[in-house]
C-alpha positions in Angstrom: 0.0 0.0 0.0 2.8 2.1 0.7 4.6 1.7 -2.5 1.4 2.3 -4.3 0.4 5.4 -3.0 4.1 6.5 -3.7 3.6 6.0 -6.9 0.5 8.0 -6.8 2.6 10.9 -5.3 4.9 10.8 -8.0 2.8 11.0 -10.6 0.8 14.0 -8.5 4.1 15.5 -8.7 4.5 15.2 -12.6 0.7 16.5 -13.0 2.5 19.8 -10.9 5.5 20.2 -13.2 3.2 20.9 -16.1 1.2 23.6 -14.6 3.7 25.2 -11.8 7.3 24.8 -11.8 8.2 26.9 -8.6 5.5 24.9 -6.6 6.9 21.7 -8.0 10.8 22.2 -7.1 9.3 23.1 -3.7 7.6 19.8 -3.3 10.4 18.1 -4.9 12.8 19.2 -2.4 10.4 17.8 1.0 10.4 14.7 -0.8 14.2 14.8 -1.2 14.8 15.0 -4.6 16.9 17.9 -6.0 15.5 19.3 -9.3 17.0 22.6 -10.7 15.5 22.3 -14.5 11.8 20.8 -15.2 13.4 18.1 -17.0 15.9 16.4 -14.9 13.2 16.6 -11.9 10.6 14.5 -14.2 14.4 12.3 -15.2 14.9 12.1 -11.1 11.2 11.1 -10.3 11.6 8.8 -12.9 15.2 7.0 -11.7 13.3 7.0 -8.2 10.2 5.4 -9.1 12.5 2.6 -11.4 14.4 2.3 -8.2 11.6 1.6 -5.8 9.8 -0.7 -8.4 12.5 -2.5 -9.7 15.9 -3.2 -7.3 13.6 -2.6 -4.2 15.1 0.5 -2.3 14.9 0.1 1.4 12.7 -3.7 0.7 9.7 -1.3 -1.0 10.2 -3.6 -3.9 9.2 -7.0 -2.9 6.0 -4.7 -1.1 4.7 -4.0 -5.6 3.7 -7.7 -6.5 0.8 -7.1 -8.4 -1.9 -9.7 -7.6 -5.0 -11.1 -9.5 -7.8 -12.6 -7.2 -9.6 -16.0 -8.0 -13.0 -15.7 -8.8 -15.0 -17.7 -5.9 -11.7 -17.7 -3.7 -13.2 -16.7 -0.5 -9.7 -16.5 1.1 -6.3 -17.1 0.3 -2.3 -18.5 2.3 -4.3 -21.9 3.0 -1.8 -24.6 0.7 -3.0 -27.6 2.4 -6.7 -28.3 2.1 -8.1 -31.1 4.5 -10.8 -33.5 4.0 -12.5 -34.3 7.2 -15.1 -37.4 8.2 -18.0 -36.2 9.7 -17.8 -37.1 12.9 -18.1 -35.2 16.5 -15.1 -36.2 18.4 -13.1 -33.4 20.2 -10.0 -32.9 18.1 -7.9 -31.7 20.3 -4.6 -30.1 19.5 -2.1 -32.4 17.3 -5.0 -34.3 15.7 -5.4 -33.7 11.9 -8.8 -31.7 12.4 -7.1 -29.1 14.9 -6.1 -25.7 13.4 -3.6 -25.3 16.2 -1.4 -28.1 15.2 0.3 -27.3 12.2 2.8 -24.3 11.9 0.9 -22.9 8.7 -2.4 -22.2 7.8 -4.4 -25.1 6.4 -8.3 -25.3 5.2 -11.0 -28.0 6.7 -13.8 -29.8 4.6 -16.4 -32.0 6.0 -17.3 -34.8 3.6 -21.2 -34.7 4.4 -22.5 -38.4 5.4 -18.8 -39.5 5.9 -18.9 -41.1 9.4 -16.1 -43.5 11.0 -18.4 -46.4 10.0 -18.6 -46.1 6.5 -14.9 -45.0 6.3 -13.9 -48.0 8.3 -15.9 -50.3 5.9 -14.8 -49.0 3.0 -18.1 -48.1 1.4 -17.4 -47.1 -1.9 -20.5 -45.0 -2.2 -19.2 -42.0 -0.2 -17.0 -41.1 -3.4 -19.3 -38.6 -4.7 -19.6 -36.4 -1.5 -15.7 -37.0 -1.4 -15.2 -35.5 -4.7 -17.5 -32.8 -4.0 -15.7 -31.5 -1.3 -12.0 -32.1 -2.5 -13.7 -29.8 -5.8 -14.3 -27.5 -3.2 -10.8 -27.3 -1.2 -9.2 -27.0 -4.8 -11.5 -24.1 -6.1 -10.7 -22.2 -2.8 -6.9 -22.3 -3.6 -5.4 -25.3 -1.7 -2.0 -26.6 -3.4 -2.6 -29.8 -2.2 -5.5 -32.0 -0.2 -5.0 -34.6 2.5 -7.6 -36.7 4.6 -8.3 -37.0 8.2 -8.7 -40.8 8.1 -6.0 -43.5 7.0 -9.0 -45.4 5.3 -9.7 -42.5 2.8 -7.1 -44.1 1.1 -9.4 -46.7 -0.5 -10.3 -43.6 -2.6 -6.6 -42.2 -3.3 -6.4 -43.1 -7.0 -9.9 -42.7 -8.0 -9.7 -39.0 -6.5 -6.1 -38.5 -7.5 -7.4 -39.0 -11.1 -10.1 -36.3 -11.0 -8.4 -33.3 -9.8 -5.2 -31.3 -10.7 -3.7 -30.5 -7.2 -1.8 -33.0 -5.4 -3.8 -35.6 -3.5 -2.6 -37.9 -0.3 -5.5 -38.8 1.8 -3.8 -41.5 4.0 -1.0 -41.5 6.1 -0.5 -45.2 4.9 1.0 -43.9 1.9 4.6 -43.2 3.9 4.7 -47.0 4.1 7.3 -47.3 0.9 9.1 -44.8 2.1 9.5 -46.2 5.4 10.4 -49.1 4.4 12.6 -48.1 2.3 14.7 -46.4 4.6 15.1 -49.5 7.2 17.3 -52.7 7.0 15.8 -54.8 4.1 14.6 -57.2 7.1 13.3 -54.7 9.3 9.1 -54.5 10.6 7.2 -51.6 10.3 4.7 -51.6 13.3 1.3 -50.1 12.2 -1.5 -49.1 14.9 -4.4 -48.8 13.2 -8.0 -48.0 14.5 -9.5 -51.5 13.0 -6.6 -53.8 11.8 -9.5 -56.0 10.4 -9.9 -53.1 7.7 -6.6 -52.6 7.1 -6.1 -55.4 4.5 -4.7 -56.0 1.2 -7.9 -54.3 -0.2 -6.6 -51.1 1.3 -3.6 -51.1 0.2 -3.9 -51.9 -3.4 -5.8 -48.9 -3.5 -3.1 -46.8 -3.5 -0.7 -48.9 -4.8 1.2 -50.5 -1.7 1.8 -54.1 -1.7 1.0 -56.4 1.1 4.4 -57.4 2.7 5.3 -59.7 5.6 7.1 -56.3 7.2 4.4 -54.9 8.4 3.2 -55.7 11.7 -0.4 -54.7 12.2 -2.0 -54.2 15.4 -6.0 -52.4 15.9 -7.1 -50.5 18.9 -10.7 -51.7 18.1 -11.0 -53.3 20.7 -9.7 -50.9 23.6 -12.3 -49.5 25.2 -11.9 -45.8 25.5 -10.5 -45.7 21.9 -13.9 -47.5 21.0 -15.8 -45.8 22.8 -14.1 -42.0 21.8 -13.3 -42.2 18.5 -14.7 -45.2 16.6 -18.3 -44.9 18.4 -18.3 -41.1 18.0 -19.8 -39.8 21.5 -18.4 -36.5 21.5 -16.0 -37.4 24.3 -12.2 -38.4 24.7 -10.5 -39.0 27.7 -7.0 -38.1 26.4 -5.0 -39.9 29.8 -6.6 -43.3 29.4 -6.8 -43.2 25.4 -2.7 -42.5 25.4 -2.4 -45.4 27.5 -4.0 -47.4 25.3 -1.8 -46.9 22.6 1.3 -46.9 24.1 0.5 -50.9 25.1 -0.1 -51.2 21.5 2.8 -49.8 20.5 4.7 -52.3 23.3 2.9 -55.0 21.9 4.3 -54.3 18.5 7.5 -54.9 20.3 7.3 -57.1 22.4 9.6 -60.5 21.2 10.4 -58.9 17.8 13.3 -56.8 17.8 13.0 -56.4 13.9 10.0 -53.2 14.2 12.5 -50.9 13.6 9.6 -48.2 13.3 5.7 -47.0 14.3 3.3 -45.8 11.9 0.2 -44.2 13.7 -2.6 -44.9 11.1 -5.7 -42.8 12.6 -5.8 -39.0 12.3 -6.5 -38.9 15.8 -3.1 -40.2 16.9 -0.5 -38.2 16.7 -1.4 -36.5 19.5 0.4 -39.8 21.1 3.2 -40.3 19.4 5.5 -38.3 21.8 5.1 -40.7 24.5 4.5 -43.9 22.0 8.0 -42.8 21.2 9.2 -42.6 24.8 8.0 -45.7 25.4 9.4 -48.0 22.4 12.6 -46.1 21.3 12.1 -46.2 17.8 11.1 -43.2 14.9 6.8 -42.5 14.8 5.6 -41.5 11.8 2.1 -39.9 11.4 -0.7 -37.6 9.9 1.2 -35.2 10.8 5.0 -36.0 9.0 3.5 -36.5 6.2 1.0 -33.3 5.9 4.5 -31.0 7.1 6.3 -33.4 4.2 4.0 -32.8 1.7 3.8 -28.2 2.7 7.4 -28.6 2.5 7.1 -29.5 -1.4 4.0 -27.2 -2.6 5.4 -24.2 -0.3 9.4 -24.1 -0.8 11.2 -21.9 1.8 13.5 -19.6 0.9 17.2 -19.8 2.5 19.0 -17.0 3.9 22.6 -17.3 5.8 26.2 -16.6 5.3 29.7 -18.7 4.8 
């Protein structure tokens, strides 16, 4: 704003020169610019405006980026867009559907009639509202669109193949690369939210082979994680729900010293992963490495230091 009414100044200024001279050298000189002849104070104006405009005189240039707005963009600086189930559990800070836990803004979707249940089963009539509101996220700007349930990824390719932004719904997709960064006989423990879902079905969906190093184990069966998340009763206790997971991550453990590493499927994990961590010794990957992976790409930072 500054640069542009500057500009505006100038060209005030120039108006002046035609109709005034002795006025115009006047206000030349308050805004520092020394102009004994009409022509070298239009030649001056000029070299000052080039200055401000183009090398960026005292960081006024990077201030002139001319922008166009996106018609129907209600709002912009959101790169990663969020697909969320709809489902009333408290997401408190560090799950996927909490503003507060990534570093960077990010933009939330509720897939209507998406619930826990029909994610969980895999029912592949939900693809329609899931399209709908991944069109959405990627009309409002997002750079790239993620989900906030490691089963979304029965839909990865299918919704990959229908819009233009970059799209990585479930956090089972950092399984190659995990893998692939471990001993060629290490284990990959997995907690999942139903390891009876999480099946070769799954993974061909988005391409991952079935492979005897991964080590699978389900919280469907512990009952605050039941009752919390996967029964949906607007209530979490956070103490009894981390304990729960850290014996699932022991178990994972326990008599197998090849899991070299712990993938938290759900969305409502990571939140855990600190003291799942603590407790087993080995790296935790999550919703969340993945999202920060993936803004890392689509948003590169810019370096600054010395030698």
């Amino acid at each position: 704003m500054f640069a542009h009414d500057l500009y505006h100044s100038q060209i005030n200024i120039l108006g002046m020169l035609s109709t005034d001279i002795e006025k115009t050298e006047r206000s030349l000189r308050l805004v520092g610019v020394v102009a004994p002849t009409p022509r070298r104070a239009i030649q001056q104006i000029f070299n000052l405006q080039l200055s401000i405009f183009n090398s960026g005189l005292s960081g006024l240039g990077d201030r002139c980026v001319i922008y166009k707005a996106k018609v129907g963009q209600a709002s912009y600086g959101q790169a990663i867009g969020i697909l969320l189930l709809d489902a009333s559990n408290p997401f408190i800070p560090g799950d996927v559907a909490n503003a507060t836990t990534y570093d960077f803004p990010v933009r939330f979707q509720k897939v209507k009639g998406f619930s826990v249940e029909r994610a969980i089963g895999k029912d592949p009539t939900i693809f329609k509202s899931l399209l709908t509101a991944a069109r959405e996220l990627e009309s409002q700007g997002v750079r790239a669109i993620t989900g906030d349930c490691g089963f979304m990824g029965m839909h990865q390719r299918e919704l990959a193949g229908q819009l233009t932004v970059p799209i990585f719904l479930s956090s089972l997709l950092q399984i190659p690369f995990i893998l692939s960064i471990m001993a060629p006989d290490a284990k990959l423990g997995i907690i999942t939210a139903d390891s009876r879902s999480l099946d070769n079905i799954l993974l061909e969906a988005m391409g991952i082979p079935l492979s005897d190093q991964l080590k699978i184990i389900g919280l469907q069966d512990e009952a605050y994680f039941k009752k919390g998340i996967l029964d949906d009763v607007g209530i979490l206790d956070t103490e009894k729900l981390e304990n729960e997971v850290v014996k699932a991550a022991k178990q994972l453990l326990v008599n197998d010293d090849k899991v070299k590493a712990v993938l938290l499927e759900c969305s409502c994990l990571p939140p855990y992963g600190a003291a799942v961590q603590k407790a087993v010794g080995v790296p935790v990957f999550d919703y969340i490495t993945m999202i920060n992976f993936v803004f890392s790409a689509v948003v590169k930072q810019k370096y600054e230091g010395y030698m």
